[in-house]
C-alpha positions as CSV (number, residue, x, y, z in Angstrom):
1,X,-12.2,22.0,-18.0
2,X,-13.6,21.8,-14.5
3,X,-12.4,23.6,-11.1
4,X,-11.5,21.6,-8.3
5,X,-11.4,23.0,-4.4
6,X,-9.5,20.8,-2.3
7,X,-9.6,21.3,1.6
8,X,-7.4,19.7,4.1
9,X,-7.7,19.7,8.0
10,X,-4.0,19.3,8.8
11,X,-3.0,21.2,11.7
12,X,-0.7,19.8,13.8
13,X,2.2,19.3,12.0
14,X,3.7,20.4,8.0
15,X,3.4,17.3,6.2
16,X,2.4,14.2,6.8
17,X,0.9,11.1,4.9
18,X,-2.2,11.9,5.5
19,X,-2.0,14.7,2.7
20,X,-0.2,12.5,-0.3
21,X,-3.6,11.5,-1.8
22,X,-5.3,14.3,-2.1
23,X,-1.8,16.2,-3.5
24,X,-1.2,13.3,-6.3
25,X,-4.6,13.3,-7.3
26,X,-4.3,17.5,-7.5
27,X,-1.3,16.9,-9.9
28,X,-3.4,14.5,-12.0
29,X,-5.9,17.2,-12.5
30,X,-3.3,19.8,-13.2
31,X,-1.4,17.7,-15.3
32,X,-5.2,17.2,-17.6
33,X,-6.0,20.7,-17.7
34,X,-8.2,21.0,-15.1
35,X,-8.2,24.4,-12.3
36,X,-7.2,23.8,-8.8
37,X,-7.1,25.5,-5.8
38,X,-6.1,24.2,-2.2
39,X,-6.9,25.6,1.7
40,X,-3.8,24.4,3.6
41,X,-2.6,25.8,7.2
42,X,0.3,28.1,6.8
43,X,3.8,27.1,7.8
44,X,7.0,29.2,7.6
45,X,8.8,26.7,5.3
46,X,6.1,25.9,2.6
47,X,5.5,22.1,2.0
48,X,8.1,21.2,-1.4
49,X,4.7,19.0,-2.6
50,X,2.5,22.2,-2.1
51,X,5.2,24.5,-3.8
52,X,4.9,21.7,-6.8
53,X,1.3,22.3,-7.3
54,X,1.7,26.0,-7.1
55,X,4.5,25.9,-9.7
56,X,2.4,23.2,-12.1
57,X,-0.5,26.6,-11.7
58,X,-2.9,25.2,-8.7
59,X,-4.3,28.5,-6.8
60,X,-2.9,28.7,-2.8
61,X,-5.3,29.8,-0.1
62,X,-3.0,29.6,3.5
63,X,-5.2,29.5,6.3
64,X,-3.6,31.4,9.8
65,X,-1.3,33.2,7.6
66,X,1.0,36.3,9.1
67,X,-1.3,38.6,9.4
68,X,-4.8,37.3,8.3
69,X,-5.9,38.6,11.9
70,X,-5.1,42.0,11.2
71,X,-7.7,44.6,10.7
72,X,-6.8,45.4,6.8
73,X,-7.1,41.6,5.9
74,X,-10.5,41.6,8.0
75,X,-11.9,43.9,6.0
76,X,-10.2,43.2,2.5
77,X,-12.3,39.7,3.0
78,X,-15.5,41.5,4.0
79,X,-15.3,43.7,1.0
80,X,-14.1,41.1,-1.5
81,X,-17.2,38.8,0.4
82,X,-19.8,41.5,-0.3
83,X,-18.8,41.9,-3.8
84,X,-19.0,38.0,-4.4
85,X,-22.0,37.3,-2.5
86,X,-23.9,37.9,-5.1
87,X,-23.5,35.0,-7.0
88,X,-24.4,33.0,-3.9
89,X,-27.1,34.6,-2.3
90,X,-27.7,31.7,-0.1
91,X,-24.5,31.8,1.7
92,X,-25.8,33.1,4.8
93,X,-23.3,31.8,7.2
94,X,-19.8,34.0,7.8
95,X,-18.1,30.9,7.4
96,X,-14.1,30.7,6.0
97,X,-15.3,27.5,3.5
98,X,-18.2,30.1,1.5
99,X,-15.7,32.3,1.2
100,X,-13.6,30.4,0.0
101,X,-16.1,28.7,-2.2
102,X,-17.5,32.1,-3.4
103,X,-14.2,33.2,-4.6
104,X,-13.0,29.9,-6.4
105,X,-16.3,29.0,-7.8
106,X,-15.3,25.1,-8.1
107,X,-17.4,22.5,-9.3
108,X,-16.4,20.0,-7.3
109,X,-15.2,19.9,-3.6
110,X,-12.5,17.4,-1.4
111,X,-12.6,17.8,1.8
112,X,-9.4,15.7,3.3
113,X,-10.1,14.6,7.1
114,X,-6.9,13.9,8.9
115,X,-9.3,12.7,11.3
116,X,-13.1,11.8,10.1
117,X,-14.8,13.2,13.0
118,X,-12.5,16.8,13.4
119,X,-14.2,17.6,10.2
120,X,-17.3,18.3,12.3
121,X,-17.7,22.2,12.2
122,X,-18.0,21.8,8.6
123,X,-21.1,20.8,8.5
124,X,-23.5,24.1,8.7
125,X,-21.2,25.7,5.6
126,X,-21.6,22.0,3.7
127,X,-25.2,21.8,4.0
128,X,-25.0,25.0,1.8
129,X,-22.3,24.0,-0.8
130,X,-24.8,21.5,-1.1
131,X,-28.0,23.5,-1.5
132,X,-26.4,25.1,-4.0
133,X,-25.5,22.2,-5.9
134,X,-22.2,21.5,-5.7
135,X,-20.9,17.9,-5.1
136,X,-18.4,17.1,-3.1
137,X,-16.4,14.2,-1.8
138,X,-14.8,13.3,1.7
139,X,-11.3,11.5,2.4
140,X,-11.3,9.6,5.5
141,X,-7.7,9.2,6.6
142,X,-8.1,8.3,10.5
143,X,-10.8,6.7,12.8
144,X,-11.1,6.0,15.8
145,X,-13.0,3.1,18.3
146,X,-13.2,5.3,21.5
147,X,-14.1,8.0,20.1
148,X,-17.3,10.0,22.0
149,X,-19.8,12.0,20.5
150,X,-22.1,14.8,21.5
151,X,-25.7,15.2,19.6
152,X,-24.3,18.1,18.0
153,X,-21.0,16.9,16.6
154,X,-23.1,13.7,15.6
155,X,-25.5,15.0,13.8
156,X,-23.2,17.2,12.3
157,X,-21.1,14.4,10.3
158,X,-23.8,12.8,9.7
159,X,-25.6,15.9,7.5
160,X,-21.9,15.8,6.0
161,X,-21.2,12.3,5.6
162,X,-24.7,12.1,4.3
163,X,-24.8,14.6,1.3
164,X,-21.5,13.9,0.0
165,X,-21.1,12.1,-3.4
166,X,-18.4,9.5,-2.2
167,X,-16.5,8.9,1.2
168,X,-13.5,7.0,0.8
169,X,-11.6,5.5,3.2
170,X,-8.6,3.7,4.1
171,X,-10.2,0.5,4.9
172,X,-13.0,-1.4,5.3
173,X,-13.1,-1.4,9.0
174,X,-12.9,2.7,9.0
175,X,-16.3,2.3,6.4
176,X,-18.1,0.3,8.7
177,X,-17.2,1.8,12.0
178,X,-18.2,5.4,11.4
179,X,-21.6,4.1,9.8
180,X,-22.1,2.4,13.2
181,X,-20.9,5.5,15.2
182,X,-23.2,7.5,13.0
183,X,-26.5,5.1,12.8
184,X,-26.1,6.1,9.0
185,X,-26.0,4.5,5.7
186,X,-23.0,6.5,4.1
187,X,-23.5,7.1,0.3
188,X,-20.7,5.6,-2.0
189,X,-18.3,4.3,-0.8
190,X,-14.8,4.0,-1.6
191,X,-11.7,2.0,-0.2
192,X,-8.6,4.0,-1.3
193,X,-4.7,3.4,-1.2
194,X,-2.6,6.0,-0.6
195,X,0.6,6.8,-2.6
196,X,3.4,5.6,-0.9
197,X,7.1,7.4,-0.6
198,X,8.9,4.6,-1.7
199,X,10.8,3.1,-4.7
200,X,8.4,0.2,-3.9
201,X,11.5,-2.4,-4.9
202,X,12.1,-5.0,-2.3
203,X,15.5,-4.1,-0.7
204,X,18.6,-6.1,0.0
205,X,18.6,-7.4,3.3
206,X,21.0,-5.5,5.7
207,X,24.1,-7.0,7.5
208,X,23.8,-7.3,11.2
209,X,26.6,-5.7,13.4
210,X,27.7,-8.7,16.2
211,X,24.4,-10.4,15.6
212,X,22.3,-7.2,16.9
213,X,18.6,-7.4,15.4
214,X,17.3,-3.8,14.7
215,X,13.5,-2.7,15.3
216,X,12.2,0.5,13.8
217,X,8.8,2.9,14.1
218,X,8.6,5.0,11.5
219,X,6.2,8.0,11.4
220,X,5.4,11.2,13.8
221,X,6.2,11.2,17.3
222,X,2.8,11.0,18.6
223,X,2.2,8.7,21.6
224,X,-1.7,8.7,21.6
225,X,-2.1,7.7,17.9
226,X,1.1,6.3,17.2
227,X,1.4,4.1,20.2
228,X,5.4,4.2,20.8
229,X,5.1,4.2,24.8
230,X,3.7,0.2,24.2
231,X,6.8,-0.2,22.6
232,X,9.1,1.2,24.6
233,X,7.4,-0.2,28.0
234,X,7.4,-4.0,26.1
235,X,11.2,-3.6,25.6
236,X,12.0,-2.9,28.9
237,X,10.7,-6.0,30.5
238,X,13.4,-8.2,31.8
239,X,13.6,-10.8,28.7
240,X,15.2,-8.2,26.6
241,X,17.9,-7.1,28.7
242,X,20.3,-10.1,27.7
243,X,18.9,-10.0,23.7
244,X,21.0,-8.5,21.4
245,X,18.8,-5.5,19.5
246,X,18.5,-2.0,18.6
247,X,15.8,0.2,18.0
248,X,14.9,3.1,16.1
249,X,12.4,6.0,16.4
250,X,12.1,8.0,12.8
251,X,10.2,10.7,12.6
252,X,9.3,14.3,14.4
253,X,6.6,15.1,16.5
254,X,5.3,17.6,19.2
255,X,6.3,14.5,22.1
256,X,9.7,13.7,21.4
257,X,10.8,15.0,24.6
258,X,8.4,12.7,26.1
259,X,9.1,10.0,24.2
260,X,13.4,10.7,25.5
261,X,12.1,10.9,28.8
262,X,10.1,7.4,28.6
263,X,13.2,6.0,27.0
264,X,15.6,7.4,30.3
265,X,12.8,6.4,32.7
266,X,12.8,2.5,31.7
267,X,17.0,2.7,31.1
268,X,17.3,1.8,27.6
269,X,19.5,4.9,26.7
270,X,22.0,2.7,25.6
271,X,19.7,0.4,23.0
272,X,16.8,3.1,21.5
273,X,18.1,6.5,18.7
274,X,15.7,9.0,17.5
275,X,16.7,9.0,13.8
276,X,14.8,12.0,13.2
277,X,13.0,12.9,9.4
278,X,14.0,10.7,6.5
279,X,12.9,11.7,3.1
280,X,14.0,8.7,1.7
281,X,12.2,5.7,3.3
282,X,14.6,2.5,1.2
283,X,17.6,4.2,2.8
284,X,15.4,3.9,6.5
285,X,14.6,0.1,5.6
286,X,18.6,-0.4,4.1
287,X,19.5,-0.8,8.0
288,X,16.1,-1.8,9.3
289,X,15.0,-5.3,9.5
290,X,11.1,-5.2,11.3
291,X,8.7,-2.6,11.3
292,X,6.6,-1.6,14.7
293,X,3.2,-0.6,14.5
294,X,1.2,-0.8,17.3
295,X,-1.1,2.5,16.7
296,X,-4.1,2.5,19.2
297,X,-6.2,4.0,16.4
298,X,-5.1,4.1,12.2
299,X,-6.3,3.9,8.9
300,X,-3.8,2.9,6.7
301,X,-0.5,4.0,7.8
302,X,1.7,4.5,5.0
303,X,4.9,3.3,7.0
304,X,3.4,-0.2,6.9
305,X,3.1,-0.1,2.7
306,X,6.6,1.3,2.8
307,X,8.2,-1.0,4.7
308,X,6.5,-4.2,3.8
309,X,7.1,-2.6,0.4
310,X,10.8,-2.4,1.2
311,X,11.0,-6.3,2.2
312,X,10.2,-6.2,6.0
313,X,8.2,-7.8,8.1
314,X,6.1,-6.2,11.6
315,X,4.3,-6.3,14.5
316,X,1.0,-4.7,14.1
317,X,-2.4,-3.9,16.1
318,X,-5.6,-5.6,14.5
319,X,-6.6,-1.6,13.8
320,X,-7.4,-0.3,10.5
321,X,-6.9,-1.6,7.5
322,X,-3.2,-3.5,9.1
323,X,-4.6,-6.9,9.7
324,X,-5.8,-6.7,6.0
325,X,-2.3,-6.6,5.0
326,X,-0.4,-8.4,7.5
327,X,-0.9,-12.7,7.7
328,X,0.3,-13.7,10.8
329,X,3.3,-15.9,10.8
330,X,3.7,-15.5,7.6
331,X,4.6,-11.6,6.6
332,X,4.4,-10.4,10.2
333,X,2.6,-10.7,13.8
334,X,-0.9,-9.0,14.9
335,X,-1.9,-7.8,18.4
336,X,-4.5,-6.2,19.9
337,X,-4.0,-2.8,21.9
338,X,-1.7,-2.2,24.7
339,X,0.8,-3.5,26.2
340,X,0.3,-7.2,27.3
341,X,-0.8,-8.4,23.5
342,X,1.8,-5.9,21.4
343,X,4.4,-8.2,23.9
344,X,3.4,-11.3,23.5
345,X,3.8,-10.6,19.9
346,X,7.5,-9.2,19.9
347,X,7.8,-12.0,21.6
348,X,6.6,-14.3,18.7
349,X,8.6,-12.3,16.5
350,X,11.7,-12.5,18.4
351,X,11.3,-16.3,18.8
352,X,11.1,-16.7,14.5
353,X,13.9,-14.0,13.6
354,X,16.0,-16.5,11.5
355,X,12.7,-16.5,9.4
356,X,12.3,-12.8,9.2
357,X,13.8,-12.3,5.7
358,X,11.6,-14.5,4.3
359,X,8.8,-13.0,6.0
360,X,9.9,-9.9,4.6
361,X,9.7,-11.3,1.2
362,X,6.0,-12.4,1.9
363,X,4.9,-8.4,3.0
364,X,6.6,-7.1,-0.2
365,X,4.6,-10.1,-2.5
366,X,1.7,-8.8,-0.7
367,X,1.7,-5.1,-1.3
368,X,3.0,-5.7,-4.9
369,X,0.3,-8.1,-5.9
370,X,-2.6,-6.0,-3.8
371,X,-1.8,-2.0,-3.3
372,X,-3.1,-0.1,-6.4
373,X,0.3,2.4,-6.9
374,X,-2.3,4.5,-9.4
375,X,-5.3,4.8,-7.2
376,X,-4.2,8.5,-7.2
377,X,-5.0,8.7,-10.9
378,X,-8.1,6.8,-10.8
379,X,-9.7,8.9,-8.2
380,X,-8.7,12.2,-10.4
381,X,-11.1,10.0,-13.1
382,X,-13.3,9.4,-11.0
383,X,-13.9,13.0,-9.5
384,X,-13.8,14.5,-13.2
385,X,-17.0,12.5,-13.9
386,X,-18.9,13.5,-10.7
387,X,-18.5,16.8,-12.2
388,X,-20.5,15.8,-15.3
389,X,-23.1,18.0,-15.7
390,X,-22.2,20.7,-14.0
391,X,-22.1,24.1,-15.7
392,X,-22.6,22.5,-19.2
């Protein structure tokens, strides 16, 4: 039996797809015996897939908590730190992470980066998890082109990227851009898939009402990484005023207002709905027929899997691991960022809709015959045996 630590930098919203890897591959461990314990932000209403792993017996450690501030809970952690420092005596930094680490005792370590370079403060507390030899593993789920680096948040990642025993990512273009942005070769690497909330059966292809075509986004309301103003602003250019179509928003987010704001500003009240938070993704693609994805910065979004795993095809930036999965003209269209490109390619897919179910057909093929449903379970594998060694 081994104990695993698994660390996730999720702040801005409850759950999110970012955090289903790291969660399945927690239950594998769980379900083979194994100890786990999990940092998590707090949140009023606990997340159902966190409550799981408490139930199945993982350990809960709720960072910002109702009164972790206080003065009592101040000094309950210096006092239980004191009397644990012992067995670490070369903890030296008054950092959450030792604490954390000095208390669980794992042998092993995930750290889950929403984003790979927010994981940058890390680094100091890593370097001594890592002198005291314990391995750990990172999970890339987002990176970005634009994004700038000072020396110290540079050579940060890089002392974390460095030392850990695999980085996986969501695709092959995330591995190679952040060993450019870094100047590093990263150790071993690993391309994951994420689970995906769907039955992964190709759905029946919905009725339209009076010939109206229906457009969806699916995920968070986040304009910066989600990229819903290009949509909205391609939609209100004067070739779509006379076109028969629909489109959806699904999803909550800290800019819907924005977003409702946007959709008054260019006067297409009467064509876009927010749909809000749907747990069951076949009943989203049920009335959906194309999928819109034009995220300035990704990994691997899991609405793409879900949908093309549903039967649809979309309109994707070349970001990520997307063009992997999409073939133009045949399960979908590619753009590049902004606004000009994501409309030119609406406007290809507009121009081939009487094609689109058979498109659809194509993306589902594609995700069947290449997205590893189990990678979850592998990963658990694969982790165990990193561990080998260790306290034997």
């Amino acid at each position: 039996m081994k104990r695993f630590l698994f660390l996730s930098t999720a702040e801005t919203l409850p759950w999110g797809g970012s955090e289903s890897l790291w969660a399945e591959v927690a239950r594998h461990l769980l379900a083979a015996g194994h100890q786990v314990a999990f940092s998590y932000r707090y949140w009023p209403e606990e997340p159902t897939v966190l409550a799981a792993l408490r139930k199945a017996g993982a350990v809960a450690h709720y960072r910002q908590a109702p009164g972790d501030s206080s003065w009592p809970a101040r000094i309950a952690r210096a006092v239980r730190r004191k009397r644990l420092a012992a067995q670490y005596p070369a903890f030296t930094l008054p950092h959450w992470i030792l604490s954390l680490v000095m208390e669980e005792r794992p042998d092993f370590i995930v750290l889950n980066a929403c984003d790979a370079y927010m994981v940058w403060p890390y680094g100091a507390a890593f370097r001594q998890v890592r002198a005291q030899g314990i391995p750990y593993a990172v999970i890339c789920q987002l990176e970005d082109e634009s994004h700038m680096f000072l020396p110290d948040k540079r050579s940060a990642l890089t002392s974390l990227y460095g030392e850990a025993e695999t980085v996986s990512f969501g695709s092959s273009f995330g591995a190679r851009l952040v060993s450019r942005q870094l100047a590093i070769d990263l150790p071993r690497v690993e391309i994951f898939d994420n689970p995906p909330n769907c039955s992964g059966q190709l759905q029946p292809w919905p009725g339209t009402d009076g010939g109206v075509r229906r457009f969806a986004c699916v995920g968070r309301l986040d304009v910066p990484a989600k990229g819903h103003d290009v949509i909205l602003a391609s939609f209100a250019a004067p070739a779509w005023r006379d076109r028969a179509w629909r489109l959806s928003f699904y999803g909550k987010g800290p800019e819907e207002d924005h977003l409702r704001r946007l959709v008054a500003h260019y006067g297409l009240s009467d064509r876009v709905d927010f749909a809000g938070f749907k747990g069951n993704i076949d009943s989203v693609w049920a009335g959906e027929e194309i999928f819109l994805q034009p995220s300035p910065k990704e990994g691997t979004p899991m609405t793409v899997v879900e949908a093309m795993s549903a039967g649809r095809p979309g309109v994707v930036s070349d970001i990520g691991r997307m063009p992997d999965l999409i073939e133009e003209g045949v399960s979908g269209w590619i753009c590049s960022r902004g606004v000009p490109s994501f409309s030119a390619a609406l406007e290809r897919a507009w121009a081939e809709r009487d094609r689109w179910p058979e498109m659809g057909r194509a993306a589902h093929a594609t995700i069947r015959a290449n997205w590893k449903f189990d990678y979850a379970r592998q990963m658990a594998e694969q982790y165990v045996s990193l561990t080998a060694g260790q306290n034997e």
